[in-house]
N, CA and C atoms of all chains as a GROMACS GRO file, in nm:
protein
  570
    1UNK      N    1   1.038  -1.893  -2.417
    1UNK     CA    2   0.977  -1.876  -2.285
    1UNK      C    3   0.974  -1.729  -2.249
    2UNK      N    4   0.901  -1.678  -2.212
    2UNK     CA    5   0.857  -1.528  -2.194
    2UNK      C    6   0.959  -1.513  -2.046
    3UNK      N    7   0.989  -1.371  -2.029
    3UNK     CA    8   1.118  -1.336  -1.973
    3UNK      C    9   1.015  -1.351  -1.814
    4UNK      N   10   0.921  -1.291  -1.826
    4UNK     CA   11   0.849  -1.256  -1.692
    4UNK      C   12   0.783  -1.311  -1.627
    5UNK      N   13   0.803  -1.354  -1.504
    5UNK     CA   14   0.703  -1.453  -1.415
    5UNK      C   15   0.600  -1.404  -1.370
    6UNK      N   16   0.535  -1.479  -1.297
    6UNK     CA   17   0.381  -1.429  -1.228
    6UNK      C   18   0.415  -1.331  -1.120
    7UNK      N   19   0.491  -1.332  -1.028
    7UNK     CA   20   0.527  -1.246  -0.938
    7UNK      C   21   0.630  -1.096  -0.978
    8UNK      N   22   0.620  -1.114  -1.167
    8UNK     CA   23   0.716  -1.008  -1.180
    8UNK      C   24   0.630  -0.838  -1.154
    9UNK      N   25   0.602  -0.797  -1.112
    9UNK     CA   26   0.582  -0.631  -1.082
    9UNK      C   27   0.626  -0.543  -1.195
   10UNK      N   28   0.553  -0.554  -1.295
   10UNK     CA   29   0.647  -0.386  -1.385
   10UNK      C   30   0.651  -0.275  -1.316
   11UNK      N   31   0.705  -0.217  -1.305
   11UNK     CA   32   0.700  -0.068  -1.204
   11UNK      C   33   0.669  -0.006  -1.347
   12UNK      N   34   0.681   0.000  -1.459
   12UNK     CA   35   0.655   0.074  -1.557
   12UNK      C   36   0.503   0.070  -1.596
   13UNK      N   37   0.418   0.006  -1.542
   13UNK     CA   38   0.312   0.029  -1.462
   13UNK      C   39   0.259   0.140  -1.434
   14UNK      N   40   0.180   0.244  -1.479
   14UNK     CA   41   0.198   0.372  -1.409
   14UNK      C   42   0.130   0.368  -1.301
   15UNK      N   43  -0.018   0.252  -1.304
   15UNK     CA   44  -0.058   0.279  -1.157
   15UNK      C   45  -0.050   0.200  -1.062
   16UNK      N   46   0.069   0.140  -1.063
   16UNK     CA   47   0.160   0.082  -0.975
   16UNK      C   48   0.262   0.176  -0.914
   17UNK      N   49   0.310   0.236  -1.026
   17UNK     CA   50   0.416   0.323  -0.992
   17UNK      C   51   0.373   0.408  -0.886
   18UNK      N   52   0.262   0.451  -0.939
   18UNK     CA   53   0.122   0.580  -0.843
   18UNK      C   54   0.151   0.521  -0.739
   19UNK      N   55   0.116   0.433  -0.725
   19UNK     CA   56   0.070   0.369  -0.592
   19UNK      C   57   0.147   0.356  -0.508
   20UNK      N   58   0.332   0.284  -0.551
   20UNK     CA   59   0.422   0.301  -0.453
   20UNK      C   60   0.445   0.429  -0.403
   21UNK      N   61   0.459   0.529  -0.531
   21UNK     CA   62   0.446   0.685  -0.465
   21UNK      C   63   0.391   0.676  -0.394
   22UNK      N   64   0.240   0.706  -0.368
   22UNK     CA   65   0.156   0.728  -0.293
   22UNK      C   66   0.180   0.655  -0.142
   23UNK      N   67   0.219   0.568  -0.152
   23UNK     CA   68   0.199   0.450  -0.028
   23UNK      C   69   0.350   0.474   0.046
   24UNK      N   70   0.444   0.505  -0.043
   24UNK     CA   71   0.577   0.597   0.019
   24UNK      C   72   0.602   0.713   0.115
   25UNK      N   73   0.519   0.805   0.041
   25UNK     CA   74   0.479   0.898   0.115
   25UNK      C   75   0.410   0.931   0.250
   26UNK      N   76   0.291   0.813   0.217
   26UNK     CA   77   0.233   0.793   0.364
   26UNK      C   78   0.306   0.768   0.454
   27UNK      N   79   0.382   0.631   0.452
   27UNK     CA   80   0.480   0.586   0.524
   27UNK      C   81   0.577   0.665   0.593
   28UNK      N   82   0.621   0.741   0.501
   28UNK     CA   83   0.713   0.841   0.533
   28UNK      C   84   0.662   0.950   0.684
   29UNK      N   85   0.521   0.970   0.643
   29UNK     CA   86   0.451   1.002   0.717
   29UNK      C   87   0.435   0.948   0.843
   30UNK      N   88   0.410   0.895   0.830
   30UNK     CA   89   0.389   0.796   0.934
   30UNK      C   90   0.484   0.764   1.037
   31UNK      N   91   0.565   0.718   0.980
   31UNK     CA   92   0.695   0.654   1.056
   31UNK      C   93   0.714   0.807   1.120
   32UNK      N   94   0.706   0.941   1.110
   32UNK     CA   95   0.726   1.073   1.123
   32UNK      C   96   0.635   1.094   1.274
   33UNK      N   97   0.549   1.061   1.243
   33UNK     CA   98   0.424   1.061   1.409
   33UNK      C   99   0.449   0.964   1.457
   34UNK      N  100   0.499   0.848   1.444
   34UNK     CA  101   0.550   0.741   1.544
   34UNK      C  102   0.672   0.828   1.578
   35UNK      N  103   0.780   0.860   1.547
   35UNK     CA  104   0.912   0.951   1.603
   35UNK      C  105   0.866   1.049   1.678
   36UNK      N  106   0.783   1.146   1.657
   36UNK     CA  107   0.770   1.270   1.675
   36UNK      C  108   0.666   1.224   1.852
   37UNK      N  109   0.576   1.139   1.807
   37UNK     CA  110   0.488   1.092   1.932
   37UNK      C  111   0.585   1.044   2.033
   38UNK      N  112   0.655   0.955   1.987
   38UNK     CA  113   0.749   0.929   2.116
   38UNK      C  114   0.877   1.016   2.164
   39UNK      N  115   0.890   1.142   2.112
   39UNK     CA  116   1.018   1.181   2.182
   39UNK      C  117   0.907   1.328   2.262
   40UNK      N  118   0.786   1.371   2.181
   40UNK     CA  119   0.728   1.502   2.255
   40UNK      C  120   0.639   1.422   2.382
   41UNK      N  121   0.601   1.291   2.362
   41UNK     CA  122   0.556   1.245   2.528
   41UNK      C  123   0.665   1.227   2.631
   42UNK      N  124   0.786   1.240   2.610
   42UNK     CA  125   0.916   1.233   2.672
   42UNK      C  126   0.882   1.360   2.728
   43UNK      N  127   0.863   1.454   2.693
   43UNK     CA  128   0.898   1.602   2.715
   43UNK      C  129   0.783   1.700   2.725
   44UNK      N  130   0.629   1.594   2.748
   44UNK     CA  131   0.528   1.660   2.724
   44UNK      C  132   0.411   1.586   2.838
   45UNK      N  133   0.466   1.458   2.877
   45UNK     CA  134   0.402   1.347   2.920
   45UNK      C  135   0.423   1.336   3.061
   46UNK      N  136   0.386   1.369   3.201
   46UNK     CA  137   0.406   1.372   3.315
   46UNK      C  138   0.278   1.236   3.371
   47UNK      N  139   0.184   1.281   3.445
   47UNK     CA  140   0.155   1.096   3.467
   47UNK      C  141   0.029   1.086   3.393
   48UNK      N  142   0.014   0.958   3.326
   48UNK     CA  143  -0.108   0.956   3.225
   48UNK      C  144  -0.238   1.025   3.312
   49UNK      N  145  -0.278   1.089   3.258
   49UNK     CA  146  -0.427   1.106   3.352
   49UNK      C  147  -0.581   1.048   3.308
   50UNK      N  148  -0.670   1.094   3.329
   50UNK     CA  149  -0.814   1.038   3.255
   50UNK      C  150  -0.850   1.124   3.106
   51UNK      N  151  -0.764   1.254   3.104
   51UNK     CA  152  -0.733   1.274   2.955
   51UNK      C  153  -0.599   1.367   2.953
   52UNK      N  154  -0.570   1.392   2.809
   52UNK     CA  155  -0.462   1.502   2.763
   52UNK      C  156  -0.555   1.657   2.793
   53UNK      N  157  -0.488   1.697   2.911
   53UNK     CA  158  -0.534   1.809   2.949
   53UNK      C  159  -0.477   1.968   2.825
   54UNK      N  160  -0.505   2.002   2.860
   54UNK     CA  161  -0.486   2.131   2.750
   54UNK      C  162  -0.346   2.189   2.760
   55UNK      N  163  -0.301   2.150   2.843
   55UNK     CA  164  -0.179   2.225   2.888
   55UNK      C  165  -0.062   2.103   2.824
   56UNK      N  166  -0.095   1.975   2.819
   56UNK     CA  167  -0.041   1.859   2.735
   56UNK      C  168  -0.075   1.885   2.620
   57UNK      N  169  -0.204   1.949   2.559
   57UNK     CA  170  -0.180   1.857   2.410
   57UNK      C  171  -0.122   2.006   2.323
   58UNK      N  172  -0.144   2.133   2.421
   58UNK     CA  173  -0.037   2.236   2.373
   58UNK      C  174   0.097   2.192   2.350
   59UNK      N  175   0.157   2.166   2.430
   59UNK     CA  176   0.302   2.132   2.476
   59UNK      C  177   0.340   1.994   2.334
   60UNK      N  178   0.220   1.945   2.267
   60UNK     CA  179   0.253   1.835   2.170
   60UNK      C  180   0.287   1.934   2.026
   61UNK      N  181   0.152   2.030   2.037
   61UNK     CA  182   0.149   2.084   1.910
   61UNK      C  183   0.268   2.156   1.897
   62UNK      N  184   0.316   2.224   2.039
   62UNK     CA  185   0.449   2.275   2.006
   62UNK      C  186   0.589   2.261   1.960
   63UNK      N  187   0.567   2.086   2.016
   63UNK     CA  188   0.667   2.008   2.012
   63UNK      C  189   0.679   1.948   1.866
   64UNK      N  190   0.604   1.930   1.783
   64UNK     CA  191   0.592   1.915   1.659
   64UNK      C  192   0.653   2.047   1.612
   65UNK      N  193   0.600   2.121   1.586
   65UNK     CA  194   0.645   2.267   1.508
   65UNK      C  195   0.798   2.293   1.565
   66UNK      N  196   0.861   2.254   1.672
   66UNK     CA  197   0.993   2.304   1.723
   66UNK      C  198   1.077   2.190   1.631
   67UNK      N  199   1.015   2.076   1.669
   67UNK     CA  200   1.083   1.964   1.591
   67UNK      C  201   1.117   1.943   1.434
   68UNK      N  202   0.994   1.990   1.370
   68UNK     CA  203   1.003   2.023   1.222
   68UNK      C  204   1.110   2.104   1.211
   69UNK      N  205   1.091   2.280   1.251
   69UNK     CA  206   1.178   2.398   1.297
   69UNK      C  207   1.314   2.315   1.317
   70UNK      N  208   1.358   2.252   1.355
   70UNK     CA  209   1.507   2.206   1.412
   70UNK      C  210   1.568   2.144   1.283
   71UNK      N  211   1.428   2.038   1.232
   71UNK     CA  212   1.492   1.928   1.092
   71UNK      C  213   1.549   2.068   0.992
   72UNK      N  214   1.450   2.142   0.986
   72UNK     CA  215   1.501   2.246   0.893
   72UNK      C  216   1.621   2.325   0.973
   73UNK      N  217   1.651   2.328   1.039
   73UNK     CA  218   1.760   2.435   1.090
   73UNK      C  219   1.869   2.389   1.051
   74UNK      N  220   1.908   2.277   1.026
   74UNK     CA  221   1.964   2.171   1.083
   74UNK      C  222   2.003   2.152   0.934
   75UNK      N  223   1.913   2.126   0.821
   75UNK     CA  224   1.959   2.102   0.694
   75UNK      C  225   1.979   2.252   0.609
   76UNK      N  226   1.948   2.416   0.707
   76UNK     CA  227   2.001   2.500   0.635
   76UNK      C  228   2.101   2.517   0.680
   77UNK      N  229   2.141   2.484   0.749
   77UNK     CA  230   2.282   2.558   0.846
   77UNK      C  231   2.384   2.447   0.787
   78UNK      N  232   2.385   2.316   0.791
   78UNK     CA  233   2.446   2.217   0.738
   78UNK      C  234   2.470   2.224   0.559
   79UNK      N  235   2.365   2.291   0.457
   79UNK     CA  236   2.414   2.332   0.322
   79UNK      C  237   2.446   2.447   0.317
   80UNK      N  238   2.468   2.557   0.402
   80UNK     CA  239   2.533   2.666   0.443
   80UNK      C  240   2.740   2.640   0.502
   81UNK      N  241   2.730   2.559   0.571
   81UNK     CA  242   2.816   2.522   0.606
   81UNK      C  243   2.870   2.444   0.497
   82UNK      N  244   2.831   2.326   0.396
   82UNK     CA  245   2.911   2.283   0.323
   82UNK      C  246   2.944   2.401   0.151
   83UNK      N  247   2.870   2.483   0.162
   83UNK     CA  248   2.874   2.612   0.071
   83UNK      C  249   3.008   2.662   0.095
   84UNK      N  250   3.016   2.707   0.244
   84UNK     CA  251   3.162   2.776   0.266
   84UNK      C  252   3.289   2.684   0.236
   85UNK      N  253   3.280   2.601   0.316
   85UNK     CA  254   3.392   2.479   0.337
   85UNK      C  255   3.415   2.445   0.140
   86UNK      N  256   3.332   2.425   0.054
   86UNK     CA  257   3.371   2.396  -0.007
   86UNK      C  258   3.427   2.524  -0.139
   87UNK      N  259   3.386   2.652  -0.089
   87UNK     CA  260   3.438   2.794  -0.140
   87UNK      C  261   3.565   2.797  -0.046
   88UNK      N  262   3.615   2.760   0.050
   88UNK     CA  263   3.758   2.772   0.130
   88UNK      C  264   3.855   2.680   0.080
   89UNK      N  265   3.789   2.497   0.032
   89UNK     CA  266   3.875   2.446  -0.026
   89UNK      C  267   3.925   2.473  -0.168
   90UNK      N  268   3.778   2.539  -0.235
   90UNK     CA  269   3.854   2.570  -0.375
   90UNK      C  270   3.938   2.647  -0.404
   91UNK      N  271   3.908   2.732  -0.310
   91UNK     CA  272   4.035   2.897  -0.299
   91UNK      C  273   4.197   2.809  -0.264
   92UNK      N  274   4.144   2.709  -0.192
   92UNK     CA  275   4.347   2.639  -0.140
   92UNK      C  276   4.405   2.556  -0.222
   93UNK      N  277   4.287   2.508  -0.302
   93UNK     CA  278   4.338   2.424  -0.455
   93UNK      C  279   4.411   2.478  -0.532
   94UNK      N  280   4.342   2.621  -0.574
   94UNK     CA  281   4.336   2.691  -0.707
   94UNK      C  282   4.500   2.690  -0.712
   95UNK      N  283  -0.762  -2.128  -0.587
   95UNK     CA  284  -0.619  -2.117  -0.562
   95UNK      C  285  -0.639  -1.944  -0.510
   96UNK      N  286  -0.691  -1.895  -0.568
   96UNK     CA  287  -0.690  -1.697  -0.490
   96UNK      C  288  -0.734  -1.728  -0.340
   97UNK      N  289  -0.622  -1.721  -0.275
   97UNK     CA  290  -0.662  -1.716  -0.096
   97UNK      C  291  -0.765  -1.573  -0.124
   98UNK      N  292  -0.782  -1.543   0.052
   98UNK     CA  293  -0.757  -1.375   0.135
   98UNK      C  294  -0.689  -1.293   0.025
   99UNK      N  295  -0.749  -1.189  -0.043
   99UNK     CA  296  -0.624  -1.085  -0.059
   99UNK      C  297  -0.548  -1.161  -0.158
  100UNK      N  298  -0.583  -1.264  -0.221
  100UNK     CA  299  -0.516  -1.295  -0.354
  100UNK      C  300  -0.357  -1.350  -0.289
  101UNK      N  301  -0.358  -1.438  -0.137
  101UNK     CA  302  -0.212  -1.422  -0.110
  101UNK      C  303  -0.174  -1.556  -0.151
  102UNK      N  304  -0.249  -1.617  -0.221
  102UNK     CA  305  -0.196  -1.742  -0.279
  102UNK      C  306  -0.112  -1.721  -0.419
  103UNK      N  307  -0.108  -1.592  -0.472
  103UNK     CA  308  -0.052  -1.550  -0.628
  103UNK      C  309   0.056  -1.602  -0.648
  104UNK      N  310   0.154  -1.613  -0.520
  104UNK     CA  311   0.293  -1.690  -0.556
  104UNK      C  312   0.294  -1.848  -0.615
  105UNK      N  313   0.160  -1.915  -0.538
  105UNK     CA  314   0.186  -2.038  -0.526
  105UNK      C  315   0.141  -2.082  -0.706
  106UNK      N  316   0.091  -1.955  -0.804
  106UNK     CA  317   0.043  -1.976  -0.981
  106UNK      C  318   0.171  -1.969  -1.041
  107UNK      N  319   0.162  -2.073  -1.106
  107UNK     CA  320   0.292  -2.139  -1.215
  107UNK      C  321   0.215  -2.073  -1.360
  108UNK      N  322   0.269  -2.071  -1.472
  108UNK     CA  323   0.243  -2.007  -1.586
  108UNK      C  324   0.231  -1.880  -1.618
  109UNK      N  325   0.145  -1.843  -1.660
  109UNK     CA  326   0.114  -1.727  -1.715
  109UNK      C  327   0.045  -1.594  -1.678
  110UNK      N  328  -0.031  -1.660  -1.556
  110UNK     CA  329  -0.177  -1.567  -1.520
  110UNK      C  330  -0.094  -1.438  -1.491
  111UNK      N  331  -0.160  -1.294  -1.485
  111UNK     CA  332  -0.132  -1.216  -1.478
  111UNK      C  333  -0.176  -1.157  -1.397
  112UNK      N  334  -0.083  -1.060  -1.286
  112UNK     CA  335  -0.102  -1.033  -1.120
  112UNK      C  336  -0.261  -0.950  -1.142
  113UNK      N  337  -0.333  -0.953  -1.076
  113UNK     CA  338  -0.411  -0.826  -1.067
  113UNK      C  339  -0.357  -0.705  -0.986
  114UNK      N  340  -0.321  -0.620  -1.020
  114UNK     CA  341  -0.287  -0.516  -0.974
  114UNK      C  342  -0.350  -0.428  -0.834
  115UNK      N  343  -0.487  -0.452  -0.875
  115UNK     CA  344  -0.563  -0.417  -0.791
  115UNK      C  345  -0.586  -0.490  -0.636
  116UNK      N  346  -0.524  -0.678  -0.661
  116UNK     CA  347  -0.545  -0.720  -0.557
  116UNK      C  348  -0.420  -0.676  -0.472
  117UNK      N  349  -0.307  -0.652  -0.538
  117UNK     CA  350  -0.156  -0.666  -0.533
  117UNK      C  351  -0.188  -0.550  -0.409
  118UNK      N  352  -0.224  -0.456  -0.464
  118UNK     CA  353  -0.252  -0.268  -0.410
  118UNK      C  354  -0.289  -0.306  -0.266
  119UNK      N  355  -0.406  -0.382  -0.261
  119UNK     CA  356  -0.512  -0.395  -0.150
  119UNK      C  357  -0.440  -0.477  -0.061
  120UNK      N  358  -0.338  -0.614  -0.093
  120UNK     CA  359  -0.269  -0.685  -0.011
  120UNK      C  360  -0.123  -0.562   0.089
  121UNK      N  361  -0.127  -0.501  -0.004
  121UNK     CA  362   0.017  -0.445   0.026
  121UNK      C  363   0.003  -0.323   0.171
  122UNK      N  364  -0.161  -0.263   0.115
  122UNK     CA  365  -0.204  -0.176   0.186
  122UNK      C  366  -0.221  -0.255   0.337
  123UNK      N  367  -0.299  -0.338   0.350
  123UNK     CA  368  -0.289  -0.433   0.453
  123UNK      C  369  -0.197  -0.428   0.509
  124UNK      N  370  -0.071  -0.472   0.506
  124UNK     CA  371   0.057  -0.508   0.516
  124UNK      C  372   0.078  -0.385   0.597
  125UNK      N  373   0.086  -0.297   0.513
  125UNK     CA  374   0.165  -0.133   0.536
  125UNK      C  375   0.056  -0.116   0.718
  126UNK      N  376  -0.045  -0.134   0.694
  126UNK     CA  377  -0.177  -0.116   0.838
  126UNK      C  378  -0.149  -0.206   0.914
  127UNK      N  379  -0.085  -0.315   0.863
  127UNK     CA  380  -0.041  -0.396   1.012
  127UNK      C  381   0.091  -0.349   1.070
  128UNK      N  382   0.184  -0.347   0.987
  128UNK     CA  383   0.293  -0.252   1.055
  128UNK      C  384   0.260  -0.173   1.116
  129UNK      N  385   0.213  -0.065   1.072
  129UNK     CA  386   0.209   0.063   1.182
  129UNK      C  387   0.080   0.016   1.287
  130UNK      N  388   0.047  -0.065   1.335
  130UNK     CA  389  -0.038  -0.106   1.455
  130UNK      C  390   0.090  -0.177   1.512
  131UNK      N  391   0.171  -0.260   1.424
  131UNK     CA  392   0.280  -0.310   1.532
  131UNK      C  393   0.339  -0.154   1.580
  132UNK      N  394   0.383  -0.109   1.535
  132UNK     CA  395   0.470   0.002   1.526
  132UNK      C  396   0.406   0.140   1.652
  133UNK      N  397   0.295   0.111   1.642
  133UNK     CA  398   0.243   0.227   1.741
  133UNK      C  399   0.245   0.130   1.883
  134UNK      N  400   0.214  -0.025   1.905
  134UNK     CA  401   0.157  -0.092   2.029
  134UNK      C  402   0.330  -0.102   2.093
  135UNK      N  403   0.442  -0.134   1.997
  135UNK     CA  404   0.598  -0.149   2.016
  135UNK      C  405   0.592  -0.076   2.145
  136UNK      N  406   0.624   0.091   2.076
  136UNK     CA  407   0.628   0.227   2.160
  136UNK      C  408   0.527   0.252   2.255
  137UNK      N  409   0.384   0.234   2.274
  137UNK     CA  410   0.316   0.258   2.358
  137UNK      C  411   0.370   0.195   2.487
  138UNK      N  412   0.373   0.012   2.442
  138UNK     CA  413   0.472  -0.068   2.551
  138UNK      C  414   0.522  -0.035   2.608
  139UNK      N  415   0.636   0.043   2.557
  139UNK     CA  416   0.789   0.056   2.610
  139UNK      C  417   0.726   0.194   2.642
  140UNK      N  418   0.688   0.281   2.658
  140UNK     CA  419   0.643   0.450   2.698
  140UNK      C  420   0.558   0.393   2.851
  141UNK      N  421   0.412   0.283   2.805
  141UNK     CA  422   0.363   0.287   2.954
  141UNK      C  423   0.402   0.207   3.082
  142UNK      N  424   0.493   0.106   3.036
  142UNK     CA  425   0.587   0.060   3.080
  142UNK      C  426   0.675   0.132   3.152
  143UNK      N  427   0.765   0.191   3.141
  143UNK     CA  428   0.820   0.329   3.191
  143UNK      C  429   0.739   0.383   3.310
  144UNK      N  430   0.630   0.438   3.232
  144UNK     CA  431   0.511   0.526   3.339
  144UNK      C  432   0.511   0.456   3.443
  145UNK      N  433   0.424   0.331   3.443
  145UNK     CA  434   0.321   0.256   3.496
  145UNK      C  435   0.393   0.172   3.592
  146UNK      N  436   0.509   0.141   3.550
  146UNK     CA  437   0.573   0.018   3.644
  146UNK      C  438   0.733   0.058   3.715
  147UNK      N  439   0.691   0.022   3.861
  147UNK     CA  440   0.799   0.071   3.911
  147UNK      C  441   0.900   0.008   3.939
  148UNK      N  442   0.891  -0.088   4.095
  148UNK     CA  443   0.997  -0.220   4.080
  148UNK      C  444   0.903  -0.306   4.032
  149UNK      N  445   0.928  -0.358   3.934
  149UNK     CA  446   0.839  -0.503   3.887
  149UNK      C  447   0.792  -0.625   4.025
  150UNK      N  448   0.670  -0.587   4.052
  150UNK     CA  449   0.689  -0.689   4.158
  150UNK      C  450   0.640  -0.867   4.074
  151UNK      N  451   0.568  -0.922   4.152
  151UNK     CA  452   0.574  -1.055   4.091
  151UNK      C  453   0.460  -1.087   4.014
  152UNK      N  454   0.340  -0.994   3.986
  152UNK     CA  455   0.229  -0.967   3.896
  152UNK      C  456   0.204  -0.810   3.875
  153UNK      N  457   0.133  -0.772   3.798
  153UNK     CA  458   0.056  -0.680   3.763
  153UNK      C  459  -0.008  -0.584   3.871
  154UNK      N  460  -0.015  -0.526   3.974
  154UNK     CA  461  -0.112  -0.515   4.048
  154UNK      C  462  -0.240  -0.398   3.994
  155UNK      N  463  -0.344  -0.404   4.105
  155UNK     CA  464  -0.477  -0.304   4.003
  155UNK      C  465  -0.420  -0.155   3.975
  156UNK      N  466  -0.341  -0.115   4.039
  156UNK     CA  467  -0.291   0.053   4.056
  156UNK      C  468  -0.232   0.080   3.882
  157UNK      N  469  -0.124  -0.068   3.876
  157UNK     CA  470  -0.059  -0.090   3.765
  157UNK      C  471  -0.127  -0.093   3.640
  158UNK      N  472  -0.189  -0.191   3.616
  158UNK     CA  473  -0.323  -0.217   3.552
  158UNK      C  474  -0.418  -0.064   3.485
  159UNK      N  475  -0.463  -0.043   3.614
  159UNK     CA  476  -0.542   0.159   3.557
  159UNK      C  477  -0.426   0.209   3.495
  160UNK      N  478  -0.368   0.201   3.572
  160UNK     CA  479  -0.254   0.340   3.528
  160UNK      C  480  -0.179   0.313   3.342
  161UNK      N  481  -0.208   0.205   3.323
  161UNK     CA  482  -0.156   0.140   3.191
  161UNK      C  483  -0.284   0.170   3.054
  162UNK      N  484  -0.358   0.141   3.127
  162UNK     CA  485  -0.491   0.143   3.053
  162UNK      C  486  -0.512   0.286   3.012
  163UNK      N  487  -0.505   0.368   3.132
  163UNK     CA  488  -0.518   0.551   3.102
  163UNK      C  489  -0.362   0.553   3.006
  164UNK      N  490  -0.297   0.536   3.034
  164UNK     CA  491  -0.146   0.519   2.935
  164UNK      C  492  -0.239   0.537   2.798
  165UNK      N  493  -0.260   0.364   2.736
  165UNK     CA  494  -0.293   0.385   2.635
  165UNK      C  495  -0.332   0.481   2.595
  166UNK      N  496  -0.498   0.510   2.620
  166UNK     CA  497  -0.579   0.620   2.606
  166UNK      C  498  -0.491   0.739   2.558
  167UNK      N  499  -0.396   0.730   2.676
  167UNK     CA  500  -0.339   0.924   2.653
  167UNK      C  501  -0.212   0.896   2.542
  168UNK      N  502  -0.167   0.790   2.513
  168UNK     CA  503  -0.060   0.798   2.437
  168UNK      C  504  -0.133   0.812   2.260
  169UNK      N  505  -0.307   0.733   2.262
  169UNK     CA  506  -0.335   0.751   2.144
  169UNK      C  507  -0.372   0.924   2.140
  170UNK      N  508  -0.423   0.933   2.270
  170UNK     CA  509  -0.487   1.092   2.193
  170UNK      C  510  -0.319   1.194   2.177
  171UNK      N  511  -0.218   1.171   2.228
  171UNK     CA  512  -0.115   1.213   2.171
  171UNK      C  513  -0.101   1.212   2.025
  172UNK      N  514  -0.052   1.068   1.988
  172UNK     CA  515  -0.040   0.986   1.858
  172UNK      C  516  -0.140   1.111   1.754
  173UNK      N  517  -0.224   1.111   1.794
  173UNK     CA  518  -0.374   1.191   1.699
  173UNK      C  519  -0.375   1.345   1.688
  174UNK      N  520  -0.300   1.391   1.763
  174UNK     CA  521  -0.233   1.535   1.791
  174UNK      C  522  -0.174   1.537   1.765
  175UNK      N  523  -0.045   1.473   1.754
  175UNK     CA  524   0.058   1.468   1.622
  175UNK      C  525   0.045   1.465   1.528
  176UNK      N  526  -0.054   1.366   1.503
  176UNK     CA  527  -0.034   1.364   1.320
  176UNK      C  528  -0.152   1.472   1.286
  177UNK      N  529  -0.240   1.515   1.375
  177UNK     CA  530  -0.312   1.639   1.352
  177UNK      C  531  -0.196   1.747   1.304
  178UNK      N  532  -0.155   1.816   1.427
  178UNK     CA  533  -0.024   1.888   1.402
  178UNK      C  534   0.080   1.912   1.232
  179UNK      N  535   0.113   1.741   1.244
  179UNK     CA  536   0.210   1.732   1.108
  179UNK      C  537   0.155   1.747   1.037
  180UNK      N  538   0.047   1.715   1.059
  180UNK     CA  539  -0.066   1.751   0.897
  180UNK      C  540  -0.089   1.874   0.857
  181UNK      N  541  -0.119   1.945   0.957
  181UNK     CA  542  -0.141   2.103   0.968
  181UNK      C  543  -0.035   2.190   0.898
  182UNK      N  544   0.092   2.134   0.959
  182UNK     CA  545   0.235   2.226   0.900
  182UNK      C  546   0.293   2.172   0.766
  183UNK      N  547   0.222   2.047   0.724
  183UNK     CA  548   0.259   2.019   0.552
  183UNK      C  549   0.188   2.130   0.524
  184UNK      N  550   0.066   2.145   0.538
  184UNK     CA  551  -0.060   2.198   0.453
  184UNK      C  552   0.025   2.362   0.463
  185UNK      N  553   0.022   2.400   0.594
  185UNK     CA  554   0.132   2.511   0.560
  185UNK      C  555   0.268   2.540   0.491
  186UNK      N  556   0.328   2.486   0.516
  186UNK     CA  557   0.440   2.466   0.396
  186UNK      C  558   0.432   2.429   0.290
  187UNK      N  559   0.329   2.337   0.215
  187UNK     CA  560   0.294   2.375   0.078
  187UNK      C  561   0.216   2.504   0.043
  188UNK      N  562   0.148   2.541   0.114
  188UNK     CA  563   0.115   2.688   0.110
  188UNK      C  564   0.207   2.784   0.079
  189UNK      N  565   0.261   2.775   0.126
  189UNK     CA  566   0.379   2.843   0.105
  189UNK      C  567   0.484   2.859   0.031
  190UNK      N  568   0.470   2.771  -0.065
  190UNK     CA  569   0.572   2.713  -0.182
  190UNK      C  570   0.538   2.779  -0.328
   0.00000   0.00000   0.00000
C-alpha cells in the first residue's frame, strides 16, 4: 500500500513550497497593516469625517515609519544589550 | 465529486492525485476571507468606540452616519498603511 494519501501535500514540491513562501510573506504582511492600522487610528483618528483630511493621512504615514523605526530600535538595542551581558558573563565564568 | 475550488478532495479515497493548482487557488481564498474577517473584526470594535456613546435601545440616524463615514475613513486609513509599508520595504531593500 503506498505510504501517501490523497490529502498528503509534499512540501518537497517546489511549487508548493513557492507558494507557501509566497503566501507567508503576504500574510505576514498583512497581519502588519491590520496592527499598524489599528494602533496609528488610535493616535491619528479624531472624529470620522466625510474624508481623511491631509493632516490625518500625514499623521498615518508617519505613524508607520515611527512604528517600523521603533521594531528596529528595539531589536538593535536588545542584540546590543544581549552582546554585552553575555561578554560580562563570560569574563565572571572564565 | 470536485465541488467549488476542488473542496470535495478530502471526501477521494484511492489514489487520485491533489491538483496543486486547485489546492493554491482554494487556499488563496481562505487566506482573502480571513483578512476581510480580520479588517471588519477591528473596524467594529474602532467605529464602535467612535460612533457610540451610551448605547441607547437602537441605533439612532446620528449613529448610523457617523458609522458609515467610520468605515469609509478606517478603509482609506487601512490603504495608507499598506501604501506606506509598502513604500518602506521597497526602501529598505534598496538599501540592502
Amino acid at each position: 500500500m503506498e505510504a501517501s494519501s490523497p490529502t498528503d501535500l509534499s512540501v518537497s514540491d517546489p511549487q508548493l513550497q513557492h507558494f507557501i513562501e509566497v503566501e507567508t510573506q503576504k500574510q505576514r504582511f498583512q497581519q502588519l497593516v491590520h496592527q499598524m492600522t489599528e494602533l496609528c487610528w488610535e493616535k491619528c483618528m479624531d472624529k470620522p469625517g466625510p474624508k481623511l483630511d491631509s493632516r490625518a493621512e500625514t499623521c498615518f504615514v508617519n505613524c508607520v515609519e515611527r512604528f517600523i523605526d521603533t521594531s528596529q530600535f528595539i531589536l538593535n538595542r536588545l542584540e546590543q544589550t544581549q552582546k554585552s551581558k553575555s561578554a560580562f558573563s563570560e569574563s565572571l565564568t572564565d | 465529486m470536485a465541488g467549488k475550488f476542488g473542496l470535495d478532495f478530502m471526501a477521494g479515497g484511492g489514489n487520485e492525485k491533489l491538483d496543486p493548482g486547485l489546492v493554491m487557488e482554494q487556499v488563496k481564498v481562505q487566506i482573502a476571507v480571513a483578512n476581510a474577517q480580520e479588517l471588519l473584526q477591528r473596524m467594529t470594535d474602532k467605529c464602535f468606540r467612535k460612533c457610540i456613546g451610551k448605547p441607547g435601545s437602537s441605533l439612532d440616524n446620528s449613529e448610523q452616519k457617523c458609522i458609515a463615514m467610520c468605515m469609509d475613513r478606517y478603509m482609506d486609513a487601512w490603504n495608507t498603511v499598506s501604501r506606506a509599508y509598502n513604500s518602506r520595504l521597497q526602501r529598505e531593500r534598496a538599501n540592502m
